[in-house]
SEFILUM-41391 format. One record per residue (C-alpha): residue in three letters; residue number from 1; x, y, z. Coordinates in Angstrom, 2 decimals, always signed. Layout:
<atom aa="ala" i="NUM" c1="X" c2="Y" c3="Z"/>
...
END
This chain:
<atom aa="unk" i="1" c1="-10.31" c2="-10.20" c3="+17.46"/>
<atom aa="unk" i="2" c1="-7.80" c2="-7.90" c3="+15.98"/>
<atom aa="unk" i="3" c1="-7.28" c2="-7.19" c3="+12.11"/>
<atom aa="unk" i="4" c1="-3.65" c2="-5.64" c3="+10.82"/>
<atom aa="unk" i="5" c1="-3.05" c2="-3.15" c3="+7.71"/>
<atom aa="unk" i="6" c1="+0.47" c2="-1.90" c3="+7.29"/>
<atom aa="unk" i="7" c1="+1.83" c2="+0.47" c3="+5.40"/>
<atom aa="unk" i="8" c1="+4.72" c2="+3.18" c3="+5.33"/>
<atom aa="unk" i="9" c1="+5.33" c2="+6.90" c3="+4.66"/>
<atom aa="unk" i="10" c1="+8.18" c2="+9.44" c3="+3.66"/>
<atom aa="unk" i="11" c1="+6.80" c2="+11.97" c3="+6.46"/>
<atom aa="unk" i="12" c1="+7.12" c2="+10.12" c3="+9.99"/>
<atom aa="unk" i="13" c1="+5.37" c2="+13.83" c3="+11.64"/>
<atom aa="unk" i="14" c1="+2.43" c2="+14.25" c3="+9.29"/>
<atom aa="unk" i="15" c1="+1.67" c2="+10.21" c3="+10.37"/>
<atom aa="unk" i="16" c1="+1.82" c2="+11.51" c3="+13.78"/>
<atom aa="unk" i="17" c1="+0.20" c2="+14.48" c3="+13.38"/>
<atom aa="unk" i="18" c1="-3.02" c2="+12.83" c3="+12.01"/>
<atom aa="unk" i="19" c1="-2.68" c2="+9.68" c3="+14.64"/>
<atom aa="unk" i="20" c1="-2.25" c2="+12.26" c3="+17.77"/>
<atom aa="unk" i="21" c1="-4.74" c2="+14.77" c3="+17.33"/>
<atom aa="unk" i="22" c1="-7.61" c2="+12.13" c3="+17.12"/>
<atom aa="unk" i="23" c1="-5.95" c2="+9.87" c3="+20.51"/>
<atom aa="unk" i="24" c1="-7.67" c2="+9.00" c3="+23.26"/>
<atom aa="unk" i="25" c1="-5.15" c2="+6.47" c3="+24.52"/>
<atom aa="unk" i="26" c1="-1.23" c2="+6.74" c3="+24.06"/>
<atom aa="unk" i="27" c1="+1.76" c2="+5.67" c3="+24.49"/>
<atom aa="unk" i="28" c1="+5.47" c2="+5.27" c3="+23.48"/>
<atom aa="unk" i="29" c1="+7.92" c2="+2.44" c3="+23.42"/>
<atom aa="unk" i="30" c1="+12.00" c2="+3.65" c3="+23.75"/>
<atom aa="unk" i="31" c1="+10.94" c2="+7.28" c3="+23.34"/>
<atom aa="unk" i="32" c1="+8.35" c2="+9.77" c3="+25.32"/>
<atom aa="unk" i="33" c1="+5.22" c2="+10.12" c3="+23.58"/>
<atom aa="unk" i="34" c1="+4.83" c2="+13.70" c3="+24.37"/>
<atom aa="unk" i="35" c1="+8.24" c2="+14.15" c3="+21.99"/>
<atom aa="unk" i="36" c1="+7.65" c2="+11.47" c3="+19.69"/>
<atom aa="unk" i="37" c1="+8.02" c2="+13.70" c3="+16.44"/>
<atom aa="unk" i="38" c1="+11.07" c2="+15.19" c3="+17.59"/>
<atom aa="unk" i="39" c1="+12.74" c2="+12.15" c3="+18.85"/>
<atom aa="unk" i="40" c1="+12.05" c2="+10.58" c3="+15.86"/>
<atom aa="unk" i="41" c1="+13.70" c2="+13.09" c3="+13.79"/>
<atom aa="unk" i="42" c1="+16.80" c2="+13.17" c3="+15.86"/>
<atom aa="unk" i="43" c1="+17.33" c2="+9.77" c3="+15.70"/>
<atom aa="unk" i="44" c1="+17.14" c2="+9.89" c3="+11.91"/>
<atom aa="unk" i="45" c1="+19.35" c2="+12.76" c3="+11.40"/>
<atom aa="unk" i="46" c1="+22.15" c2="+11.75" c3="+13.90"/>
<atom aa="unk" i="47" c1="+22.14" c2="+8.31" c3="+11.29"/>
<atom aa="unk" i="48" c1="+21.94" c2="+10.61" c3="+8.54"/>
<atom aa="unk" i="49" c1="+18.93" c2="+8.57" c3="+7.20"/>
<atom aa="unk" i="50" c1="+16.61" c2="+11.31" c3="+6.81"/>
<atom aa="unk" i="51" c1="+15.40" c2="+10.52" c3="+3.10"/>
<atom aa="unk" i="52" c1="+13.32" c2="+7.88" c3="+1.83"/>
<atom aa="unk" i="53" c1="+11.06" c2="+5.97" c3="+4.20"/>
<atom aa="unk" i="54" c1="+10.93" c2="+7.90" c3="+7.50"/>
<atom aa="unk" i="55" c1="+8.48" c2="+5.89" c3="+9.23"/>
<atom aa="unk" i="56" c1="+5.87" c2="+2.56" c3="+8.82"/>
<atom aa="unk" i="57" c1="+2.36" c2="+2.30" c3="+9.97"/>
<atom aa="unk" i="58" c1="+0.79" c2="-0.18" c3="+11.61"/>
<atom aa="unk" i="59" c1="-3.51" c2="-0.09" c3="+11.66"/>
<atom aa="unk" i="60" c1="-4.54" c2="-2.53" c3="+14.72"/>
<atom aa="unk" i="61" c1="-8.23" c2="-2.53" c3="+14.70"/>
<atom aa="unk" i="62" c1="-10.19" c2="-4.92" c3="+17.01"/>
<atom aa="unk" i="63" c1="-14.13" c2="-6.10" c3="+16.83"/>
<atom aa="unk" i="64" c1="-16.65" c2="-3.82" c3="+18.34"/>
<atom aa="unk" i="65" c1="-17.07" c2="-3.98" c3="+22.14"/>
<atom aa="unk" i="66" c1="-14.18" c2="-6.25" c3="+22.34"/>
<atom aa="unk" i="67" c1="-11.69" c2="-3.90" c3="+24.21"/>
<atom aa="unk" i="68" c1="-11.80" c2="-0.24" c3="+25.40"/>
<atom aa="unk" i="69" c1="-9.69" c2="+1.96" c3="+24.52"/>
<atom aa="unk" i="70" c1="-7.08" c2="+1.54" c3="+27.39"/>
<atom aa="unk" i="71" c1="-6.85" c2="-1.76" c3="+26.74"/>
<atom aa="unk" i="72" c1="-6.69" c2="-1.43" c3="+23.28"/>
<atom aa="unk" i="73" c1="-3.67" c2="+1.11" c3="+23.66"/>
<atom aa="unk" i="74" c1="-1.95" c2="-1.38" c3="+25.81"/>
<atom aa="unk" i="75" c1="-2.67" c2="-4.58" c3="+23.26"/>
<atom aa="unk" i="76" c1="-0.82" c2="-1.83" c3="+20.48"/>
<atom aa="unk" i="77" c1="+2.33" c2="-1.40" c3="+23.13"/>
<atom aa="unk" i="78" c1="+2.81" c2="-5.16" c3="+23.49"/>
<atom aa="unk" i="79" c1="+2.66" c2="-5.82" c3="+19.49"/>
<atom aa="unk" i="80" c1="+5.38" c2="-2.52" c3="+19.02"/>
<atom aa="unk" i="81" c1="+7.15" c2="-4.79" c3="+21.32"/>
<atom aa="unk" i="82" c1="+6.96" c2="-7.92" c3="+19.35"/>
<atom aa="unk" i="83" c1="+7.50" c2="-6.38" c3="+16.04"/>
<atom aa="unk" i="84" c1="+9.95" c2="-3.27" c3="+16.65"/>
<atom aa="unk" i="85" c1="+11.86" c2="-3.84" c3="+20.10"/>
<atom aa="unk" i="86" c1="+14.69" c2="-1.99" c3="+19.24"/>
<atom aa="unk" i="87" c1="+12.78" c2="+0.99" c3="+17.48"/>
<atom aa="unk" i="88" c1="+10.91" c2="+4.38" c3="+18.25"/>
<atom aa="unk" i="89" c1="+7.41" c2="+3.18" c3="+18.68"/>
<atom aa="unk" i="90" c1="+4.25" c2="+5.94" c3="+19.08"/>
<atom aa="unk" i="91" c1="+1.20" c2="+4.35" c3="+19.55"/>
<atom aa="unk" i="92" c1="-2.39" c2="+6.28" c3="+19.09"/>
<atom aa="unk" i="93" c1="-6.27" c2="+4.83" c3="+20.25"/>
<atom aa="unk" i="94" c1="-8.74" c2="+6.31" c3="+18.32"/>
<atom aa="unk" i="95" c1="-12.70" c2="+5.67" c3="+19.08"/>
<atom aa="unk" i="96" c1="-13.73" c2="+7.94" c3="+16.07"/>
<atom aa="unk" i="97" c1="-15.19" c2="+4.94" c3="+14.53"/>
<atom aa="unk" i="98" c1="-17.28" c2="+1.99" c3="+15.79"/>
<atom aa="unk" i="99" c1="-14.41" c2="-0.27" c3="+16.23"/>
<atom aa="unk" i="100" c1="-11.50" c2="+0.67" c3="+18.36"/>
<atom aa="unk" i="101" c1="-8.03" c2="+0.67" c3="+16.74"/>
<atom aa="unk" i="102" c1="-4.48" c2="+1.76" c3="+17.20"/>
<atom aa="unk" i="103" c1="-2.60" c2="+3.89" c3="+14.55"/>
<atom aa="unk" i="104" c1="+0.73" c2="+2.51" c3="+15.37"/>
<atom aa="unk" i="105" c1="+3.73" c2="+4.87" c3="+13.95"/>
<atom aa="unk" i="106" c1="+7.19" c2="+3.11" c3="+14.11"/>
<atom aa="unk" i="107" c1="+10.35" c2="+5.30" c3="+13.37"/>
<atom aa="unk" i="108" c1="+12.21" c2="+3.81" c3="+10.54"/>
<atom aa="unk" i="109" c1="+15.58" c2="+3.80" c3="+12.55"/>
<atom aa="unk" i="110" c1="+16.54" c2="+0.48" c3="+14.66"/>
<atom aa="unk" i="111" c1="+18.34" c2="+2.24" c3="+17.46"/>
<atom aa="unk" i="112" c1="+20.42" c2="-0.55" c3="+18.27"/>
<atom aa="unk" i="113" c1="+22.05" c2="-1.03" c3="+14.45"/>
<atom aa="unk" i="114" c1="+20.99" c2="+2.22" c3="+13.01"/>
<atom aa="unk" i="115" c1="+19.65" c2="+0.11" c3="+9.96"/>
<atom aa="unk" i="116" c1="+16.15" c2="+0.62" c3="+8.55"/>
<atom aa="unk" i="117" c1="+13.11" c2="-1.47" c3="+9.34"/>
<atom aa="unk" i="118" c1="+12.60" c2="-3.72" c3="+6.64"/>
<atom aa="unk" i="119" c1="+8.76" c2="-4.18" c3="+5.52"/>
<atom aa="unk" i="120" c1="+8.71" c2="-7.33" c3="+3.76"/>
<atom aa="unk" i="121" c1="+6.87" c2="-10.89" c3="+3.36"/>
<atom aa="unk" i="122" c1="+8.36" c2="-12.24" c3="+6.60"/>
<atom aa="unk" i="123" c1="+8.05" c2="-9.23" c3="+8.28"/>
<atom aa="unk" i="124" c1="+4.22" c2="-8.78" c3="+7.35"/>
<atom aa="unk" i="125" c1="+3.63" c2="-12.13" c3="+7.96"/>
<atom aa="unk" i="126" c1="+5.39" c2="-11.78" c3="+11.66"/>
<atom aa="unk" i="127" c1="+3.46" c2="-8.65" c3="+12.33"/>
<atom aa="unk" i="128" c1="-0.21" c2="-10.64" c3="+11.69"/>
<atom aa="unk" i="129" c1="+1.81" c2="-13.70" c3="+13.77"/>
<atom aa="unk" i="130" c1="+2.49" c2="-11.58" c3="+16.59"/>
<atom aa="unk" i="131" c1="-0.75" c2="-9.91" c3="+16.37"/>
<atom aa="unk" i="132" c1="-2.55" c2="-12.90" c3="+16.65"/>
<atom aa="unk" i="133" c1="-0.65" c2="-14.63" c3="+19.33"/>
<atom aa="unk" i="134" c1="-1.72" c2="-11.44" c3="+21.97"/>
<atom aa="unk" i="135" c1="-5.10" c2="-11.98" c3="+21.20"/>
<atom aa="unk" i="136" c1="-4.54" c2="-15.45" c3="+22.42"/>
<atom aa="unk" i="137" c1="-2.90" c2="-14.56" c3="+24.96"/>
<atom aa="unk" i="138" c1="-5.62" c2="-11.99" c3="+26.22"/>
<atom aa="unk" i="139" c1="-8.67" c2="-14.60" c3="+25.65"/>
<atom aa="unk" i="140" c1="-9.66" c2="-12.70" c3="+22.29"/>
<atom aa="unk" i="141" c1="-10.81" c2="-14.37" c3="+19.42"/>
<atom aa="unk" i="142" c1="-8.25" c2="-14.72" c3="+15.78"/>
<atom aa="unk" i="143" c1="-9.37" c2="-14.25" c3="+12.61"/>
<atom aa="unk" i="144" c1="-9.43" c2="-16.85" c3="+10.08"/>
<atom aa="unk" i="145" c1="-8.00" c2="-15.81" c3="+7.07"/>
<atom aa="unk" i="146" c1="-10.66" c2="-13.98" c3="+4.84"/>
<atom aa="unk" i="147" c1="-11.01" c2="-16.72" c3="+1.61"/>
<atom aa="unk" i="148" c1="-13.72" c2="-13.96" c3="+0.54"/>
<atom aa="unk" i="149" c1="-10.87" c2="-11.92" c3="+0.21"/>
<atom aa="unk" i="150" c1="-8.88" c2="-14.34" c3="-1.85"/>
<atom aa="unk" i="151" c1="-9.93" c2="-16.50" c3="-4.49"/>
<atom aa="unk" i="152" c1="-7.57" c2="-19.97" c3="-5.03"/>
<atom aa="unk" i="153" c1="-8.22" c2="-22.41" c3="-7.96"/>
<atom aa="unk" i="154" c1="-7.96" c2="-25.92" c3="-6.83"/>
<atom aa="unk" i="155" c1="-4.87" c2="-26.04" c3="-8.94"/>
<atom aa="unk" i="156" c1="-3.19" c2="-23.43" c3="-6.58"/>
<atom aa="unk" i="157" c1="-4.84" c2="-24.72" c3="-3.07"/>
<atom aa="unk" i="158" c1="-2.68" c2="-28.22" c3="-4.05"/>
<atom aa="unk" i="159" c1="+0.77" c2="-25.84" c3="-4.87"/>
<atom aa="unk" i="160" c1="-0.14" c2="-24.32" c3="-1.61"/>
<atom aa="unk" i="161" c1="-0.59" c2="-27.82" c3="+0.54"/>
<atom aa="unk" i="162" c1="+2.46" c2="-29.15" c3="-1.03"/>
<atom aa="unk" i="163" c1="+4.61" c2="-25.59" c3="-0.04"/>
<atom aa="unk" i="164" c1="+5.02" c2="-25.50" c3="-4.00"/>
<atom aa="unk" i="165" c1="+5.82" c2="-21.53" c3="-5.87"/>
<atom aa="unk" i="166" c1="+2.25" c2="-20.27" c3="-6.67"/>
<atom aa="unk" i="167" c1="+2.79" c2="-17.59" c3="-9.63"/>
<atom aa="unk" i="168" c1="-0.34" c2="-16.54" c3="-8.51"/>
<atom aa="unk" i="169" c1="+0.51" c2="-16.17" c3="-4.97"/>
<atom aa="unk" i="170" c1="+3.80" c2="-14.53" c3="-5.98"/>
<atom aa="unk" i="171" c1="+2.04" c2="-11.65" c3="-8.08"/>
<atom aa="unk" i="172" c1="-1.06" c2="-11.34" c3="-5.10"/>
<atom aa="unk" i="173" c1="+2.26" c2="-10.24" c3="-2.79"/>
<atom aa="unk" i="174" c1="+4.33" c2="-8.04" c3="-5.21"/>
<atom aa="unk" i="175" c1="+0.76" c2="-6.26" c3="-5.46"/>
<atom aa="unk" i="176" c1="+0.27" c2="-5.76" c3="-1.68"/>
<atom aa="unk" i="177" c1="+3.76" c2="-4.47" c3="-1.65"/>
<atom aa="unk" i="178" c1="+2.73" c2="-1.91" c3="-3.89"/>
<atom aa="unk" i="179" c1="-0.17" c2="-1.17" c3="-2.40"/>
<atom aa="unk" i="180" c1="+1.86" c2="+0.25" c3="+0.42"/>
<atom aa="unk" i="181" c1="+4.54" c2="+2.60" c3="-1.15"/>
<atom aa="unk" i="182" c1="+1.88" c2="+4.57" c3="-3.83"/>
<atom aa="unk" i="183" c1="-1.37" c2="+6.48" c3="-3.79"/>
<atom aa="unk" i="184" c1="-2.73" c2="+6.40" c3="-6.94"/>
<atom aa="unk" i="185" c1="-3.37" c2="+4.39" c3="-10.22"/>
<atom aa="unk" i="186" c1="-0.52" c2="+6.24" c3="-11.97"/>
<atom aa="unk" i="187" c1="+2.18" c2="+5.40" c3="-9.80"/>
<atom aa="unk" i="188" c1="+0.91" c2="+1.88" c3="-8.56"/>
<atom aa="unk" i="189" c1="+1.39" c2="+0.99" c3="-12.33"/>
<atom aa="unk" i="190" c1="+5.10" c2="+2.43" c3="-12.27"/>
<atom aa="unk" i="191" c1="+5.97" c2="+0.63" c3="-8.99"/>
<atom aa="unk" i="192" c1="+4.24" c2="-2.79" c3="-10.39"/>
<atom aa="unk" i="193" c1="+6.42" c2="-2.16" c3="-13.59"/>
<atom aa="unk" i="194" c1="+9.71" c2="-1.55" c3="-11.63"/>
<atom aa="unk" i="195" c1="+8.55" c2="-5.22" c3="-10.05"/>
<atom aa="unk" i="196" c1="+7.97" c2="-6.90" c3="-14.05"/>
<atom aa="unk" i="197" c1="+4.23" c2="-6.33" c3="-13.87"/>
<atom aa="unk" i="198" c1="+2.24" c2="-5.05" c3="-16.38"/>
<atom aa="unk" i="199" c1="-1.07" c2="-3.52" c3="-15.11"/>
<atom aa="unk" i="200" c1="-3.87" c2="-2.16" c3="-17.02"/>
<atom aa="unk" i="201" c1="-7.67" c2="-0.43" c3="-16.37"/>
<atom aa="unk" i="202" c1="-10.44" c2="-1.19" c3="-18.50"/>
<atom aa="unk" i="203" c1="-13.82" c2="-0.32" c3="-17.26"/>
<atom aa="unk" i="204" c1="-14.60" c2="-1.43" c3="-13.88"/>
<atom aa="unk" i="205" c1="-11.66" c2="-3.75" c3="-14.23"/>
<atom aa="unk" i="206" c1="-7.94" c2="-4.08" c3="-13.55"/>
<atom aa="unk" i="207" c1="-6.16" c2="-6.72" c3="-15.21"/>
<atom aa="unk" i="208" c1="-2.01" c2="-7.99" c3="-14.67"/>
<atom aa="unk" i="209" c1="+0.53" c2="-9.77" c3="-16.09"/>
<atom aa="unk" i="210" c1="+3.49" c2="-10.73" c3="-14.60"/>
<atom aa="unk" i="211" c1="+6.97" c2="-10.97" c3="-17.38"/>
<atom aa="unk" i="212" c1="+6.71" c2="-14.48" c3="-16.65"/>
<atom aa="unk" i="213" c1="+3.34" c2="-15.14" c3="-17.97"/>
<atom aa="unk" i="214" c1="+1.90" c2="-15.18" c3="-21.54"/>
<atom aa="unk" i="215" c1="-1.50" c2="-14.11" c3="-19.94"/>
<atom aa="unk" i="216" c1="-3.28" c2="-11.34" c3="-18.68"/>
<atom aa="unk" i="217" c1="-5.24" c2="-12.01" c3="-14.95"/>
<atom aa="unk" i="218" c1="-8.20" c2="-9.91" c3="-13.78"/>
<atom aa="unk" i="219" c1="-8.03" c2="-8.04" c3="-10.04"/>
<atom aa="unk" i="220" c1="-11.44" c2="-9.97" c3="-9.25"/>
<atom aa="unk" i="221" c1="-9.71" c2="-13.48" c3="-10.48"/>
<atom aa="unk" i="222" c1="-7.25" c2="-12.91" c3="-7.21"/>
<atom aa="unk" i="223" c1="-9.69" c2="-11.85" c3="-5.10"/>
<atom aa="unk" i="224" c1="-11.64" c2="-8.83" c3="-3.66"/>
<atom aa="unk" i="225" c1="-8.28" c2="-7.38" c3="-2.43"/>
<atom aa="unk" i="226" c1="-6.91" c2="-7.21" c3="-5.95"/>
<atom aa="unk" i="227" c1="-10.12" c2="-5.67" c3="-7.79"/>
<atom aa="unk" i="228" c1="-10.33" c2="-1.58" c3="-9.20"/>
<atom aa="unk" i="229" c1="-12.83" c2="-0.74" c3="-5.80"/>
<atom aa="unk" i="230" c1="-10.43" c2="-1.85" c3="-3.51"/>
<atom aa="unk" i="231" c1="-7.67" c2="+0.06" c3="-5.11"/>
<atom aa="unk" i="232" c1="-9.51" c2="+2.79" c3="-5.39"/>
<atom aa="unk" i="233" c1="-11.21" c2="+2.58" c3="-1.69"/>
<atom aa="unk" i="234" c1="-7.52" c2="+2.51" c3="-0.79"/>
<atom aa="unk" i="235" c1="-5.77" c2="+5.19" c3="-2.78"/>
<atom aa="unk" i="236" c1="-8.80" c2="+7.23" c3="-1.26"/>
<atom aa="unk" i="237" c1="-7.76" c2="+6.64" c3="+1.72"/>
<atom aa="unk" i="238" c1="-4.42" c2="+7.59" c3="+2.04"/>
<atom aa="unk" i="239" c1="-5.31" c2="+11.01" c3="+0.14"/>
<atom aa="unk" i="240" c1="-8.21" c2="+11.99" c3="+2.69"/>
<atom aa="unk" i="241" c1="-5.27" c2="+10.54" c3="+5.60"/>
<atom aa="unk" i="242" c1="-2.75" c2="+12.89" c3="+4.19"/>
<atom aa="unk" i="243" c1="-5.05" c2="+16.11" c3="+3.44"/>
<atom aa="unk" i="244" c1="-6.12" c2="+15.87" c3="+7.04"/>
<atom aa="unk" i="245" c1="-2.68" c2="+15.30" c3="+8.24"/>
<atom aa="unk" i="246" c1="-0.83" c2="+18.46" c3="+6.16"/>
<atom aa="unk" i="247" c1="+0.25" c2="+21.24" c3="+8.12"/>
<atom aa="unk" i="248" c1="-0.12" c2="+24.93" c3="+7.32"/>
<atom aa="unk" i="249" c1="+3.27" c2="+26.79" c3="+5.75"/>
<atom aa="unk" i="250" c1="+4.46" c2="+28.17" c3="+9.09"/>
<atom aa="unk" i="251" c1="+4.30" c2="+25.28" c3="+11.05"/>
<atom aa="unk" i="252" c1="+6.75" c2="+23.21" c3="+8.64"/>
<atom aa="unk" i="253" c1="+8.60" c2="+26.47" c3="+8.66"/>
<atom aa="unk" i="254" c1="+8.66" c2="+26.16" c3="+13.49"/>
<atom aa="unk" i="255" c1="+9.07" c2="+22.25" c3="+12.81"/>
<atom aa="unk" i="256" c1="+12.17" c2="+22.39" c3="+10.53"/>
<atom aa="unk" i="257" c1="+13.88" c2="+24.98" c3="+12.57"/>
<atom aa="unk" i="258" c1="+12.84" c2="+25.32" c3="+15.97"/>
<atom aa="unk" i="259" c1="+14.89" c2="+22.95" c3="+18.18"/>
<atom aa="unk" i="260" c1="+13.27" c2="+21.68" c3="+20.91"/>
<atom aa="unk" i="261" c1="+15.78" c2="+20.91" c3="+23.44"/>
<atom aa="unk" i="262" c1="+14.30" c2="+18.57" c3="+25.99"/>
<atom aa="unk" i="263" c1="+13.47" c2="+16.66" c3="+23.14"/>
<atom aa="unk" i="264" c1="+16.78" c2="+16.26" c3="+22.25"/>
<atom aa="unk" i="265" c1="+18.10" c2="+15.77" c3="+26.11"/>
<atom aa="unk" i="266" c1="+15.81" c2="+12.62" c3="+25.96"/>
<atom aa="unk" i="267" c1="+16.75" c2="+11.32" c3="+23.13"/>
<atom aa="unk" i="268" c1="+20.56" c2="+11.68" c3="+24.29"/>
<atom aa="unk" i="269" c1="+19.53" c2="+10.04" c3="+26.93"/>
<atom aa="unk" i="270" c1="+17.83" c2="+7.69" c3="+24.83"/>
<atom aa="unk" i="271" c1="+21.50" c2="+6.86" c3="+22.72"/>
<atom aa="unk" i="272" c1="+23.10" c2="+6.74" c3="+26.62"/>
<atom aa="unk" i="273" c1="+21.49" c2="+4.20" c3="+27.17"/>
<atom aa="unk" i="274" c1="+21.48" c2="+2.23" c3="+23.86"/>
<atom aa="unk" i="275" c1="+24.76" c2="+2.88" c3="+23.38"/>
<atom aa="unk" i="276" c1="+26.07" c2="+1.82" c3="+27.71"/>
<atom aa="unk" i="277" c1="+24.13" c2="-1.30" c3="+26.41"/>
<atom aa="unk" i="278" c1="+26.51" c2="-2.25" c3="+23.61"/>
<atom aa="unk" i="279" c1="+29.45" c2="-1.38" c3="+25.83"/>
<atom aa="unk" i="280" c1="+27.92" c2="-3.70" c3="+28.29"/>
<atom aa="unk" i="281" c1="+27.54" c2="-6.36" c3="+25.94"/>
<atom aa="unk" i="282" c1="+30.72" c2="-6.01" c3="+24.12"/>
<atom aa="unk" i="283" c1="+32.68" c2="-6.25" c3="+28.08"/>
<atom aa="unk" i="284" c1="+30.60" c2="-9.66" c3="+28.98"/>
<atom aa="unk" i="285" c1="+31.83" c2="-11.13" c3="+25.41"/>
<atom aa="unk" i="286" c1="+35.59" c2="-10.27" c3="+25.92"/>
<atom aa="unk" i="287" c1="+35.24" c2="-11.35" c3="+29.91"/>
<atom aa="unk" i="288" c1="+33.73" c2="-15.12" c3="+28.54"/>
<atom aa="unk" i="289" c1="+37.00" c2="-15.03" c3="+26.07"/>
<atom aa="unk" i="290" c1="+39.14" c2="-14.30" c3="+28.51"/>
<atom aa="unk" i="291" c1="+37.88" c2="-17.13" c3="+30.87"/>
<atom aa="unk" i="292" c1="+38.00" c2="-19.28" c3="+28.46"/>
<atom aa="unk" i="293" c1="+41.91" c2="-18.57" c3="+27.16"/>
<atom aa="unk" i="294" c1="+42.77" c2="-18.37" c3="+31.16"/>
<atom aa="unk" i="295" c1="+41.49" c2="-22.38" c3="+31.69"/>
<atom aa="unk" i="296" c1="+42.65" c2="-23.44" c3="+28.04"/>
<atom aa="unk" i="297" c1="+46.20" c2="-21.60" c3="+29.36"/>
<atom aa="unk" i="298" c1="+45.50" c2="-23.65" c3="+32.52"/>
<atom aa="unk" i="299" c1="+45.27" c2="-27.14" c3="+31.36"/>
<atom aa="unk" i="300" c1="+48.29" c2="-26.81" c3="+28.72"/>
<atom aa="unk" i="301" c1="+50.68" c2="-25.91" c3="+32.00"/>
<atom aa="unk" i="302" c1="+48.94" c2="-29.12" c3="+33.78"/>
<atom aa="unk" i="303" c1="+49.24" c2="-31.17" c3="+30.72"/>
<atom aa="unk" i="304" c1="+52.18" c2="-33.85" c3="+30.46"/>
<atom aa="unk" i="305" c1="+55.31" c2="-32.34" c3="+27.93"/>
<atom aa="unk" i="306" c1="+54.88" c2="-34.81" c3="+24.59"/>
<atom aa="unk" i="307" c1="+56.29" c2="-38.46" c3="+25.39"/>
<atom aa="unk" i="308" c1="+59.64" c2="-37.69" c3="+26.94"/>
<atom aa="unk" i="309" c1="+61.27" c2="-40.61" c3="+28.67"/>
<atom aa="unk" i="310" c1="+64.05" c2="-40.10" c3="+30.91"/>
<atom aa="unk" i="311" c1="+66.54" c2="-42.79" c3="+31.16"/>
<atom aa="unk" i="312" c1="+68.32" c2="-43.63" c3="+34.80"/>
<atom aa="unk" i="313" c1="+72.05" c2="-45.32" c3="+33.96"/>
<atom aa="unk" i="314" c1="+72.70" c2="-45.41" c3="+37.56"/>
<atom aa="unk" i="315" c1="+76.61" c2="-45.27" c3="+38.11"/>
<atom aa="unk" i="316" c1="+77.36" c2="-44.99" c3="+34.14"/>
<atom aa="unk" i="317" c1="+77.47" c2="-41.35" c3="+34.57"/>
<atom aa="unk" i="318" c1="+79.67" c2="-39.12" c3="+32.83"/>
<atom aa="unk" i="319" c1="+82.53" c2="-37.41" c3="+35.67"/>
<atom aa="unk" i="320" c1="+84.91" c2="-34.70" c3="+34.77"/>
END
């Protein structure tokens, strides 16, 4: 069984700084994993997409004594493949705890449309998907969706059954979402606000309100996910995650201006290949035109000219 928690963050090498020095497993899908972080950052700045979101995380953590950890290293490969074929993918096993997981780091670039990677519903909900169909395909058992977790009234589990909007449902997402881009109270409340969410603390509870709703609507009333300990357990988190991942003055200083050059030879080599890809494509699609003009060409010269009759009149002909 294999659990899923994604998130994202604006520094792609301090995710890979905390994931690597902890591996025991790793590997790397369309890059080398020994020049992750610097194929990464090439690949950002020759798209000149260097701000904003640099990278998105992937925690893969499976049930105790279910996998090792080269098999759990090679169940993180195959979901990079499912969920980010066409991206930089640097996959880390750590055994520091008593459950083996992957930190999966996945370079924000798509190599093939230099677009971002878009973390939404549908792609959250493709990552668990995917996750879940290579545990069944490796004899491991799925999770069932924690209801402890999540706490429906019987008014929403009929919206839900019928594929009817759930406000609730709708406000339980926009609060995951923003879960995943802040770190603290302060700016989870801006982000929720930016999203027409009012959010408030009061005691040992959290309470929202969506600009839709004339009520207020406790964390607990959601579910466990939703309550002031799980924000804060999570908030924690990424702070202790990004203390232990900071680097001291001088290496930012190396990292920014050092260039490490058969870094960027692979990566080139990399873009070769992406790009001797599109060219390949791009020849196949004008070779099936051109077939198909050459036989529509073909049957117009075969084809009979309109309805033209020709008239014999025999000896009636016209002599000068």
């Amino acid at each position: 069984m294999a659990t899923t928690k994604l998130g994202n963050t604006k520094s792609a090498s301090r995710a890979i700084n905390y994931a690597e020095k902890r591996a025991e497993e790793k590997s790397g899908l369309n890059c080398d994993i020994d020049y992750a972080k610097s194929s990464f950052k090439q690949t950002r700045a020759l798209y000149g997409k260097e701000n904003g979101i640099q990278a998105h995380t992937v925690i893969q953590s499976f049930k105790p004594g279910e996998v090792t950890p080269e098999q759990c290293n090679q169940l993180g490969l195959e979901l990079a493949e499912k969920i980010a074929p066409n991206h930089q993918v640097a996959i880390y096993t750590h055994t520091d705890k008593e459950h083996v997981h992957n930190h999966i780091v996945i370079n924000s670039i798509d190599l093939e449309t230099g677009r971002k990677y878009q973390s939404n519903k549908q792609q959250r909900d493709l990552v668990k998907q995917a996750n879940d169909d290579i545990c069944r395909e490796h004899g491991l058992s799925v999770p069932e969706r924690d209801t402890a977790k999540l706490r429906y009234t019987q008014a929403e589990k009929s919206l839900i059954e019928k594929d009817q909007y759930s406000w609730k449902d709708d406000l339980r997402e926009k609060i995951e979402h923003a879960k995943e881009h802040t770190s603290d109270f302060k700016s989870f409340s801006e982000y929720l606000k930016e999203s027409g969410i009012e959010f408030k603390v009061r005691g040992k509870n959290v309470s929202y309100k969506p600009e839709n709703v004339n009520k207020w609507v406790r964390g607990k009333t959601l579910g466990q996910d939703y309550d002031k300990g799980a924000l804060e357990y999570e908030f924690e988190r990424r702070e202790r995650e990004e203390k232990e991942s900071e680097r001291d003055p001088v290496a930012e200083y190396t990292d920014q201006f050092e260039v490490d050059w058969d870094a960027v030879e692979h990566n080139a080599e990399q873009l070769r290949k992406t790009r001797n890809r599109r060219i390949e494509k791009t020849k196949q699609a004008h070779h099936q035109v051109s077939n198909r003009d050459s036989r529509e060409s073909e049957r117009t010269r075969e084809r009979p000219k309109g309805n033209h009759i020709e008239i014999d009149r025999g000896d009636e002909g016209f002599s000068r």
